[in-house]
C-alpha positions in Angstrom: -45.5 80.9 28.1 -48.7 80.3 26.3 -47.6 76.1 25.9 -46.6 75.8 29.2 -50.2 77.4 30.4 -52.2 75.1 28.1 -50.0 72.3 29.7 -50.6 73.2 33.1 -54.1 73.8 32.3 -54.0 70.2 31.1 -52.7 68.6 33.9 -55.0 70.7 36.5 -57.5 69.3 34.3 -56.1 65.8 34.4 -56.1 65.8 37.5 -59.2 67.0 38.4 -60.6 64.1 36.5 -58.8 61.7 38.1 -59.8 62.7 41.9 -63.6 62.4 40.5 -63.4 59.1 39.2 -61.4 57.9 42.2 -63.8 59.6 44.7 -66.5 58.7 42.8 -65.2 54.7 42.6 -64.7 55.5 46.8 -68.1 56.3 47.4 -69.5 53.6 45.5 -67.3 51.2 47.0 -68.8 52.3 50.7 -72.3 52.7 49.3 -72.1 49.2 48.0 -69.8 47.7 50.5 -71.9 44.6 52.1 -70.2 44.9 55.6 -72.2 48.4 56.4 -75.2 47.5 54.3 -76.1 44.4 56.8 -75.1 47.0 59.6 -78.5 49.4 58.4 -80.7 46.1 57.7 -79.5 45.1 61.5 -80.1 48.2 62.8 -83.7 48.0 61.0 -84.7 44.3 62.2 -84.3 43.3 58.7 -82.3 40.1 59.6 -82.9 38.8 56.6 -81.0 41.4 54.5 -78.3 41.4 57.2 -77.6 37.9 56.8 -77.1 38.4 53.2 -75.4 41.4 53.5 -72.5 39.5 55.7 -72.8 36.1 54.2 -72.1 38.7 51.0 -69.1 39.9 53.0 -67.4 36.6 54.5 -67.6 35.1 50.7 -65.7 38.3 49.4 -63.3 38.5 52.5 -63.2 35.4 54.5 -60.5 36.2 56.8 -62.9 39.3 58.5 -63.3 38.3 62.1 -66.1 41.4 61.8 -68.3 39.7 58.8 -68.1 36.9 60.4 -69.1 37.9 64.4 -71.7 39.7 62.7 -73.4 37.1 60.7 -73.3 34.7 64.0 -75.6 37.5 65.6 -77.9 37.8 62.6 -77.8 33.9 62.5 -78.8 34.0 66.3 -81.6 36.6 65.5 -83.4 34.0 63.0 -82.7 31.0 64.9 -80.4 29.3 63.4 -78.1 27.9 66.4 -75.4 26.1 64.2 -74.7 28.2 61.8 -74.0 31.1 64.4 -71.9 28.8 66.4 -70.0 28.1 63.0 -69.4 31.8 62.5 -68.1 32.7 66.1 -65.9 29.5 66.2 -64.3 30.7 62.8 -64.0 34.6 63.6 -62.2 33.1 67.0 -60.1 30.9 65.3 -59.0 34.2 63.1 -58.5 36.5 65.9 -58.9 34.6 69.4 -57.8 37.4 71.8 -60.6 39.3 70.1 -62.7 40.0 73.2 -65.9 41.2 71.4 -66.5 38.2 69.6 -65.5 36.2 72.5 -67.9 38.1 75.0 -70.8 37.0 72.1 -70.0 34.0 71.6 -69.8 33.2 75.7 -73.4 35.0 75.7 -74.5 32.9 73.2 -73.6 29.9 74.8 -74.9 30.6 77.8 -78.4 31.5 76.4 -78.5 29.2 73.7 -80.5 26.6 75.7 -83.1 29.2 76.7 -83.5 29.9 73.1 -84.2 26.5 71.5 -86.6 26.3 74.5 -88.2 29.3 73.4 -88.2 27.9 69.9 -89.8 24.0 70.5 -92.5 26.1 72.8 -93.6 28.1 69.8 
């Protein structure tokens, strides 16, 4: 009886260390995960922290239709017309019936004119 409840004690144990280091390695992995990191410097204005973030998160996972659209937008937001249209042509190429990125990428072509305007008047 006594062996079986230092075993089970064991295990319990065990166990319990093993759901900390896996929750633990969780959290870290959303704390450090570049995808939702560019998504606070965005929400901030920091544009240039979210185009790190997500060109952090297209070179670790360049199939993501999401790190991609999102780093067109950021690209937008700092000007720079080619490489957004880069990013919204790939994400579409991954995922064409994707109607978000297809409704940015029509609004970006359809003010991107107005914007390099904007630009050569500055």
């Amino acid at each position: 009886m006594r062996g079986m409840m230092k075993r089970t004690t064991f295990v319990l144990l065990f166990a319990a260390v093993v759901a900390a280091l896996l929750s633990a390695g969780c959290a870290r992995t959303l704390r450090d995960d570049p995808l939702r990191l560019g998504f606070r410097a965005s929400e901030g204005e920091r544009w240039d922290e979210a185009v790190l973030r997500w060109e952090t998160a297209v070179e670790r996972s360049p199939r993501s239709v999401s790190a991609r659209n999102n780093l067109a937008v950021a690209y937008e937001k700092k000007g720079r017309w080619e490489d957004a249209r880069r990013e919204y042509e790939k994400a579409l190429e991954l995922d064409p019936s994707n109607t978000y990125v297809k409704d940015n990428f029509e609004r970006f072509q359809e003010n991107l004119d107005a914007w390099k305007d904007a630009d050569e008047k500055k």
